[in-house]
C-alpha positions in Angstrom: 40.7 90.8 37.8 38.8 89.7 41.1 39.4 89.3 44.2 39.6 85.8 44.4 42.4 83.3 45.6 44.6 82.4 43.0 43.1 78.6 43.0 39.8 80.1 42.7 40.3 81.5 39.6 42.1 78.7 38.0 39.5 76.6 39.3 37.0 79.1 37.1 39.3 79.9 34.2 39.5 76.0 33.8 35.3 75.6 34.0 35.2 77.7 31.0 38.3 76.9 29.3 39.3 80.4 28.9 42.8 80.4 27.0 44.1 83.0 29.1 44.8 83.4 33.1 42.5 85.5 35.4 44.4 88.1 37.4 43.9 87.9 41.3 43.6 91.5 43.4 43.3 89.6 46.7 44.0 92.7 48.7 42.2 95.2 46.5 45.1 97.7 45.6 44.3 97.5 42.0 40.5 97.4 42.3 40.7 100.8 44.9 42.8 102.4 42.8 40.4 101.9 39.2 37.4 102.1 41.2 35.8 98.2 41.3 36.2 98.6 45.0 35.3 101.8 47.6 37.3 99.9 50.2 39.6 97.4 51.3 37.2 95.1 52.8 34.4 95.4 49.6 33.5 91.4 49.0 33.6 91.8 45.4 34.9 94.0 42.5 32.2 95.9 41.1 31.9 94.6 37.1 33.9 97.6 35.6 36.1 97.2 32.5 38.6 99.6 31.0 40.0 99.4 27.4 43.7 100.2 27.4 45.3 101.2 24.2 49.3 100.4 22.7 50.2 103.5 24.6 48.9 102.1 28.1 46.3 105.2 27.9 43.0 104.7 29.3 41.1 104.7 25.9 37.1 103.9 27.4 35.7 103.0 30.6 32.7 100.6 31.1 31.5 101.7 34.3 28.9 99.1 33.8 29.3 95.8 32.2 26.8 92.8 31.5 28.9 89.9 30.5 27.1 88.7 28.4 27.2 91.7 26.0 30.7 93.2 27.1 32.9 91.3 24.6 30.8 92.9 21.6 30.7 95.9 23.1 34.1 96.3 23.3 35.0 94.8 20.0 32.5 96.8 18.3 34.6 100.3 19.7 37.8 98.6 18.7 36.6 98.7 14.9 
């Protein structure tokens, strides 16, 4: 989720051909409330990542994530 315009993020989703959609937090409710953000007028979400389990409980929290080693990461603690 960023903080993006929605045709922003299609515009990106499309550049990488990402079969899924890209969430939009344009006025930073979400972001404030999971911590990517310490206030409503922050530029950018901070590159956080939570993994949410069946029951919708927060099951691990990335407080730091490098893309390019985040999916692994996170596939390796799904197991």
């Amino acid at each position: 989720m960023s903080f993006d315009k929605p045709a922003d993020n299609l515009a990106f989703q499309q550049k990488f051909s990402f079969p899924f959609d890209l969430l939009c937090d344009m006025d930073r409710k979400v972001g404030l409330a999971y911590g990517a953000a310490d206030t409503a007028e922050d530029g950018y979400a901070k590159r956080i990542s939570y993994l949410i389990g069946p029951e919708g409980k927060i099951e691990r929290v990335y407080g730091e994530v490098k893309p390019a080693d985040h999916p692994e990461e996170v596939l390796k603690d799904l197991g």
